[in-house]
C-alpha positions as CSV (number, residue, x, y, z in Angstrom):
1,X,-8.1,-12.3,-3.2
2,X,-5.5,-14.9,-3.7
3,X,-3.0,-16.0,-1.5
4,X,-0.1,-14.5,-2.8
5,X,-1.8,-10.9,-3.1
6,X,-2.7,-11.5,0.9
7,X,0.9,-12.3,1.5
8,X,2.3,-9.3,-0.3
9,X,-0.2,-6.7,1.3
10,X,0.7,-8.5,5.1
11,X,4.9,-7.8,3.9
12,X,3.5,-4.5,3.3
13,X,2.1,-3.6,6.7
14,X,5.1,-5.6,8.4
15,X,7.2,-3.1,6.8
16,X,4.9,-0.5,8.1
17,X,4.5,-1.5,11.8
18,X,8.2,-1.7,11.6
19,X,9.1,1.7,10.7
20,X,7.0,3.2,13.4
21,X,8.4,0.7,16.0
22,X,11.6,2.8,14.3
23,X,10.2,6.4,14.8
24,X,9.0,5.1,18.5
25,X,12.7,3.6,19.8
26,X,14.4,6.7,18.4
27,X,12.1,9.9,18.3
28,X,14.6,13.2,18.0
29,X,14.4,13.9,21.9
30,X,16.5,10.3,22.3
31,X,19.8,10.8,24.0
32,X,21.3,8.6,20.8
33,X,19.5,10.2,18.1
34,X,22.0,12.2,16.8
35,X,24.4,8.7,16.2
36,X,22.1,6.9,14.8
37,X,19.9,9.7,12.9
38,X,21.2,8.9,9.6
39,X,21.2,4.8,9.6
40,X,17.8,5.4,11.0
41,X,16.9,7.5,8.3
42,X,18.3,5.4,5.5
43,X,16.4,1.8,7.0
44,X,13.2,4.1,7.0
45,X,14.1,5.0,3.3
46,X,14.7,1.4,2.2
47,X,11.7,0.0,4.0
48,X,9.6,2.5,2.0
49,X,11.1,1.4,-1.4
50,X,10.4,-1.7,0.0
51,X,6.8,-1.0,0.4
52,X,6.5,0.6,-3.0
53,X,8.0,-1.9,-5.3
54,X,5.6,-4.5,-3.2
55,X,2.5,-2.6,-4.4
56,X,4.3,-2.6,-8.1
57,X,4.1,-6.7,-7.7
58,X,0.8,-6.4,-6.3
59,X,-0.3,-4.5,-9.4
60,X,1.7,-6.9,-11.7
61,X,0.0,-10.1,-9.7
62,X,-3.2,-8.6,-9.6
63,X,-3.2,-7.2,-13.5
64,X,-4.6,-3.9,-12.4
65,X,-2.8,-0.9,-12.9
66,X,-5.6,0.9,-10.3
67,X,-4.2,-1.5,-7.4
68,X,-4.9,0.7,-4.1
69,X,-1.7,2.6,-2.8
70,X,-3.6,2.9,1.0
71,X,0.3,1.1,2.2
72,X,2.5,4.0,0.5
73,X,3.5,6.6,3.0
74,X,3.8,10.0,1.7
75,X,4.7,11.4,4.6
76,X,8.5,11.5,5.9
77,X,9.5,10.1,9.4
78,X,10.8,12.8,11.8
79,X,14.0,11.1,11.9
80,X,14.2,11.6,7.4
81,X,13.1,15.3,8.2
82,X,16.1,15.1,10.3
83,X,18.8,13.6,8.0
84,X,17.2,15.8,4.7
85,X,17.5,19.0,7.1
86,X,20.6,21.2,5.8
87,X,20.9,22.1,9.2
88,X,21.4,18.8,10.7
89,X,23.8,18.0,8.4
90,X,26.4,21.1,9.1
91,X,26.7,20.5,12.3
């Protein structure tokens, strides 16, 4: 493994250890969740695209279209359950 695919994978797991830092300051029983919900929401949102064009660069660098996707989360944060919910969003 060359240096730039162990750079891109440790961006990667930044980006990971981040969010959950995220879902840990502001979990939906925080007294500010419901002001910062959706900013929340959207950083967790970007930081995933983030993540997912990464392991599109690590594919390119690595010419192999079977790169592992063990980084991509498939599973939304509580905080993005919150901000997709129709109900959180009417009121």
């Amino acid at each position: 493994m060359d240096d730039d695919t162990q750079e891109l994978i440790a961006i990667q797991q930044e980006l990971e250890q981040i969010s959950e830092r995220l879902r840990k300051i502001f979990p939906s029983t925080h007294p500010q969740f419901d002001d910062v919900f959706e900013d929340i929401g959207a950083a967790g949102y970007y930081m995933r695209e983030a993540g997912y064009r990464l392991e599109s660069v690590l594919k390119t660098v690595q010419g192999d279209s079977a790169a592992s996707s063990s980084h991509r989360a498939s599973e939304e944060t509580e905080i993005e359950r919150s901000f997709n919910s129709p109900n959180k969003l009417m009121g």
